[in-house]
C-alpha positions as CSV (number, residue, x, y, z in Angstrom):
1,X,0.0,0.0,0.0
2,X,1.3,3.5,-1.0
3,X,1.3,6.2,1.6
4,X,1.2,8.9,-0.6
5,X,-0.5,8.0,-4.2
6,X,2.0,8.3,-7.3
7,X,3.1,12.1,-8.5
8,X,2.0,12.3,-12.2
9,X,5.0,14.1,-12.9
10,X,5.0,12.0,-16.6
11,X,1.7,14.1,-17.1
12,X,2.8,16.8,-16.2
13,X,5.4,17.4,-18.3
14,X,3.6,16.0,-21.2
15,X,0.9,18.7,-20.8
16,X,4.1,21.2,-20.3
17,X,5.5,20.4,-23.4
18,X,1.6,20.1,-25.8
19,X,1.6,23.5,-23.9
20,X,4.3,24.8,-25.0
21,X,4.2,23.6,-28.1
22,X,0.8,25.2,-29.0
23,X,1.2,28.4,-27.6
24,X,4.5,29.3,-29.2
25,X,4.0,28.0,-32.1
26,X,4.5,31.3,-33.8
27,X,7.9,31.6,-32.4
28,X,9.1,27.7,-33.6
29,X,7.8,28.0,-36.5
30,X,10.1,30.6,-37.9
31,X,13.1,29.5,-35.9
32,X,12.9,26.2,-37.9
33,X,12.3,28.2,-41.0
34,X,15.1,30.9,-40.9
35,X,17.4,28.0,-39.1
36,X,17.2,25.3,-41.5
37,X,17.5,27.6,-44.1
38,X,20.9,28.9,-42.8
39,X,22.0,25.5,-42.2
40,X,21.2,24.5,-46.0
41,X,22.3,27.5,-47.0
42,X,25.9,26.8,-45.6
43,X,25.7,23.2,-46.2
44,X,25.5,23.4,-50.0
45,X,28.1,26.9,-49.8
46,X,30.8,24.3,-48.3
47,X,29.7,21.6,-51.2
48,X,30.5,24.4,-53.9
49,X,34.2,24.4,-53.0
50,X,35.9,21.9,-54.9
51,X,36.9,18.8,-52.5
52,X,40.4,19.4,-53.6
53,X,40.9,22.9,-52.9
54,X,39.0,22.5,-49.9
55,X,41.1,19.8,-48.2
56,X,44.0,21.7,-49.6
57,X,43.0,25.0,-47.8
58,X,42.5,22.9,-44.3
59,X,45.8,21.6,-44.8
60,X,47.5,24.6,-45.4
61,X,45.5,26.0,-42.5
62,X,46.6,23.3,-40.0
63,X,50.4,24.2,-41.3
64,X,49.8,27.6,-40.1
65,X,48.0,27.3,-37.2
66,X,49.6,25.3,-35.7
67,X,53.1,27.3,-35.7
68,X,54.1,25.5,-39.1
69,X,54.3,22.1,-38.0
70,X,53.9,19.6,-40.7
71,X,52.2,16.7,-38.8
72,X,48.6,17.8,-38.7
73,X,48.8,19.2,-42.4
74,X,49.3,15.6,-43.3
75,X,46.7,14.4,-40.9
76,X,44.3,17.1,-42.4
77,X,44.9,16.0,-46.1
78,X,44.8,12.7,-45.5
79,X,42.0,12.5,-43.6
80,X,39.7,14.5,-46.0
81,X,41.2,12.7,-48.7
82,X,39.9,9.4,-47.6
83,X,36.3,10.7,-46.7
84,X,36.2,12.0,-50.3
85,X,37.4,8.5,-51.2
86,X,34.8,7.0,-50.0
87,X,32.3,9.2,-51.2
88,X,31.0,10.6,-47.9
89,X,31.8,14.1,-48.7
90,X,28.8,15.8,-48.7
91,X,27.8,13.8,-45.7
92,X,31.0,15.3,-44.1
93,X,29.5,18.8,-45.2
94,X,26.4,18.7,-43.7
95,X,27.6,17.3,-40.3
96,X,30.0,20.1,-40.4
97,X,27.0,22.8,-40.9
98,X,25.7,21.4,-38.1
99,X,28.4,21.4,-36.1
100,X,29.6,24.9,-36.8
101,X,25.1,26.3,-36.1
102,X,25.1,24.7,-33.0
103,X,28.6,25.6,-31.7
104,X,28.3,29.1,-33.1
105,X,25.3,29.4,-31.2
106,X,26.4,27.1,-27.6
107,X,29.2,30.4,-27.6
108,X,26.6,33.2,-28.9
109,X,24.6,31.7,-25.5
110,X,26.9,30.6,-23.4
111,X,29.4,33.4,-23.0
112,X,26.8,35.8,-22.1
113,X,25.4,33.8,-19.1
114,X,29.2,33.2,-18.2
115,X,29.4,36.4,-17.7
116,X,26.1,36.9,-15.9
117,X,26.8,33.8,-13.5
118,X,30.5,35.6,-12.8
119,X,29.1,39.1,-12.2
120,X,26.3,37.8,-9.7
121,X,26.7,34.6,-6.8
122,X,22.9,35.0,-7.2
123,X,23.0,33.9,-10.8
124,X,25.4,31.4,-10.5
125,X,23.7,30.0,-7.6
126,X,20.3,29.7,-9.9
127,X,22.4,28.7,-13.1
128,X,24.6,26.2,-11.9
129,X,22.2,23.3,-10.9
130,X,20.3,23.9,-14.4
131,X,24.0,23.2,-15.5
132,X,24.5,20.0,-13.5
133,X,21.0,18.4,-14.8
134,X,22.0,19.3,-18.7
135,X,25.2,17.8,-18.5
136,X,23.8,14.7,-16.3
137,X,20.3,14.2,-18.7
138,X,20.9,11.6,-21.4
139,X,21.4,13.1,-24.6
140,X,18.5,10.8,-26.4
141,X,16.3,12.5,-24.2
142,X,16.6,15.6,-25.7
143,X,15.6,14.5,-29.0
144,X,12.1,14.2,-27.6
145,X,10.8,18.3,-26.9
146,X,13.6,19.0,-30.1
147,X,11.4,16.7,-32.4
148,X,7.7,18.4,-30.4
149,X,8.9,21.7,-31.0
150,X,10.9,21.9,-34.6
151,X,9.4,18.4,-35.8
152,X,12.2,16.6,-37.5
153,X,15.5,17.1,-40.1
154,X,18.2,19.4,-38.8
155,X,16.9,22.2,-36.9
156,X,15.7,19.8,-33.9
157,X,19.0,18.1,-34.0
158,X,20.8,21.5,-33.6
159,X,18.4,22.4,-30.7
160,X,19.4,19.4,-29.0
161,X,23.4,19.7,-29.8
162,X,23.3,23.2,-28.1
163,X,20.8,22.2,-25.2
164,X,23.7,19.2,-24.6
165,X,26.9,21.2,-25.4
166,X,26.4,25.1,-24.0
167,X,27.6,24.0,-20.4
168,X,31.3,23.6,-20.7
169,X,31.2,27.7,-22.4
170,X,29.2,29.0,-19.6
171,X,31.1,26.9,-17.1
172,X,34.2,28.2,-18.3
173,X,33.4,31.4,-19.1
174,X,32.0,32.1,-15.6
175,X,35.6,30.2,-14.3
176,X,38.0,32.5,-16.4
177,X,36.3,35.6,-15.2
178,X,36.5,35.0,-11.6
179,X,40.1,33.9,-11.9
180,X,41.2,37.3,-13.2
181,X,43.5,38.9,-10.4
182,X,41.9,41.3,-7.8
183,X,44.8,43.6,-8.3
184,X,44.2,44.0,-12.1
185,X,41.1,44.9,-11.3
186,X,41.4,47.2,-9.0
187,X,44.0,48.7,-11.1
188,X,41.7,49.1,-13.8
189,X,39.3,50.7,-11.3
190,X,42.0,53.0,-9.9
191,X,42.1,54.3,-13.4
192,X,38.6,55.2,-13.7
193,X,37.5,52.5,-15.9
194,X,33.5,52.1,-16.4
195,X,32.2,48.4,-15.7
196,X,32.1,47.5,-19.8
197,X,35.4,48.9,-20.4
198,X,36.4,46.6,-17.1
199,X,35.0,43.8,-19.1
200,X,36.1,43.9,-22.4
201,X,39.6,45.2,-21.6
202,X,40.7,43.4,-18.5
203,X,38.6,40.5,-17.6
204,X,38.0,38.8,-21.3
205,X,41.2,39.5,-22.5
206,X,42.9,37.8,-18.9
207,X,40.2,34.6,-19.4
208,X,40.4,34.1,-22.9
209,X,42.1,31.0,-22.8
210,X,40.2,29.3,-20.1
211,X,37.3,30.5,-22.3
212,X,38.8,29.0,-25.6
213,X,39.2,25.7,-23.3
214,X,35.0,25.8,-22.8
215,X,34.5,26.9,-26.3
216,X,36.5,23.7,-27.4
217,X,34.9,20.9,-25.2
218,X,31.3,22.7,-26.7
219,X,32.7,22.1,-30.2
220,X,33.5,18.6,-29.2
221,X,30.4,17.9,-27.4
222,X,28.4,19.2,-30.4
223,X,30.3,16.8,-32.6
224,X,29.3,13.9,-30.6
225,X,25.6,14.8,-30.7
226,X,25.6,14.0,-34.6
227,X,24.9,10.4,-34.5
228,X,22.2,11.2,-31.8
229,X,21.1,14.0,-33.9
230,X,20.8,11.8,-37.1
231,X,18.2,9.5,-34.8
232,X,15.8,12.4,-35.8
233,X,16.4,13.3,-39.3
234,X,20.1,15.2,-39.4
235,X,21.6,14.4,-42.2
236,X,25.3,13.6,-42.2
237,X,28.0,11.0,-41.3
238,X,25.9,10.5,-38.3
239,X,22.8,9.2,-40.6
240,X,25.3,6.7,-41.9
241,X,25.8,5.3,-38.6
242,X,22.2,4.7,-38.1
243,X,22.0,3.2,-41.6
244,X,24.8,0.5,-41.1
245,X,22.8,-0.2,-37.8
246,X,19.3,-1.0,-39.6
247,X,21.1,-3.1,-42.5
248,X,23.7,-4.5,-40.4
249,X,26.2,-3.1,-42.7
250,X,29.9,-3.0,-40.6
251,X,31.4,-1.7,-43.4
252,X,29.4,1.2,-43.7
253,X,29.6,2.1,-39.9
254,X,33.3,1.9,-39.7
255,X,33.5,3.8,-42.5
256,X,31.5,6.5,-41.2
257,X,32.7,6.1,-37.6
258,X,36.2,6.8,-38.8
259,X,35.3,9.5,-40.6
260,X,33.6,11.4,-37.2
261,X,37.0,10.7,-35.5
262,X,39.0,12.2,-38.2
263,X,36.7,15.3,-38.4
264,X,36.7,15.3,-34.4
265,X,40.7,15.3,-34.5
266,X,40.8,18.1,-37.0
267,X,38.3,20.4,-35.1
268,X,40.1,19.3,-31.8
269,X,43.6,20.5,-32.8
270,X,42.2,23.3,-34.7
271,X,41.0,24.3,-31.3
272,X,43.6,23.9,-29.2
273,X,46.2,25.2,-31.4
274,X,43.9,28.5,-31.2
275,X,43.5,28.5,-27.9
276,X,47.6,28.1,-27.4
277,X,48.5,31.2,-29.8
278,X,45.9,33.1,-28.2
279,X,47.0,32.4,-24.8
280,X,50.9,33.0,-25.9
């Protein structure tokens, strides 16, 4: 026998969520409009470029970025050259468009409330746990208020990369900030600095790399959602994944699999290598 009869949380949040749903509708609507247009939009951009002279450009990129060491120019070129080889290339664009929307908007979201969290014990105090349970939810389960409020293709699958990768930006963001030395702020204060000018000239310049750290693990997490993402209509490399699972195909999925990792590798050391000039 119960003593207290069961919570219908489940109904709760279903009704939540049809609410939600129907009453900003008119706000969904052309987020998944303007949204999946972008992502098209940059998605067939990146498939103009010739393979060629695009994996030539990484490569030549990676040479420089990384202080003009050789090794992940060749790891670039060969990479990209064997996901061209085995025809995956436009796959390998499209999981890069969404890649790029939902990091580009994780940092357009995250660095904000960084800075909010770091400026108030209040707001971090209130942010901090909704944090925690974003980074501790299963990702699969945000596919399901993603597919009842975009439906399903890539828009939902972005929504649910940046629900699932914003953390680490705010985290670090709101770390790099309060890290900044007391005395270079109080020297900044001594010489009559106004609280933006305090911002943008002393405290984000001094956490920049602990902010490129959290910008990084958003990039990677956002990469990780794309086999996740695909469960829902993302196209990509991801989608490939779940069509070697359905047909049993191993061949396929390895294929594919490799290919995340090599893109992952790239955008990783991209990263860092960005994050270490910048913190030079």
């Amino acid at each position: 026998m119960k003593i207290i009869e069961t919570i219908p949380m489940k109904q709760w949040i279903s009704n939540l969520t049809d609410w939600i749903t129907d009453n900003f509708e008119f706000l969904f609507e052309p987020i998944k409009d303007n949204l999946g247009a972008f992502i098209e939009w940059l998605s067939e951009t990146l498939q103009w470029i010739n393979p060629w002279l695009f994996i030539a450009l990484i490569a030549i990129l990676a040479f420089f970025i990384t202080g003009k060491r050789i090794g992940l120019a060749i790891f670039a070129f060969i990479g990209l050259w064997f996901i061209f080889n085995q025809d995956l290339w436009q796959d390998l664009m499209d999981t890069f468009s969404l890649v790029i929307t939902s990091s580009i908007i994780s940092v357009v979201v995250g660095v904000p409330f960084g800075i909010w969290m770091a400026k108030s014990r209040v707001v971090e105090a209130i942010i901090t746990p909704v944090l925690d349970f974003m980074q501790t939810m299963p990702a699969f389960v945000y596919l399901i208020p993603a597919v009842a409020f975009f439906g399903i293709g890539m828009v939902p699958g972005v929504f649910a990369s940046v629900i699932f990768a914003v953390p680490p930006t705010v985290r670090f963001t709101n770390l790099g900030i309060r890290q900044v030395s007391k005395e270079l702020i109080e020297a900044s204060e001594a010489f009559g600095t106004t609280g933006f000018q305090k911002l943008f000239k002393v405290q984000l310049p001094m956490a920049k790399k602990t902010i490129m750290a959290g910008i990084n693990q958003t990039v990677m997490l956002a990469l990780s959602m794309v086999v996740i993402a695909s469960m829902i209509g993302a196209e990509g490399l991801g989608q490939k994944v779940i069509e070697s699972l359905s047909r049993n195909n191993v061949g396929l999925g390895f294929v594919a699999g490799v290919s995340i990792v090599i893109l992952a590798i790239i955008i990783d050391r991209f990263t860092q290598s960005l994050n270490t000039q910048k913190g030079e």
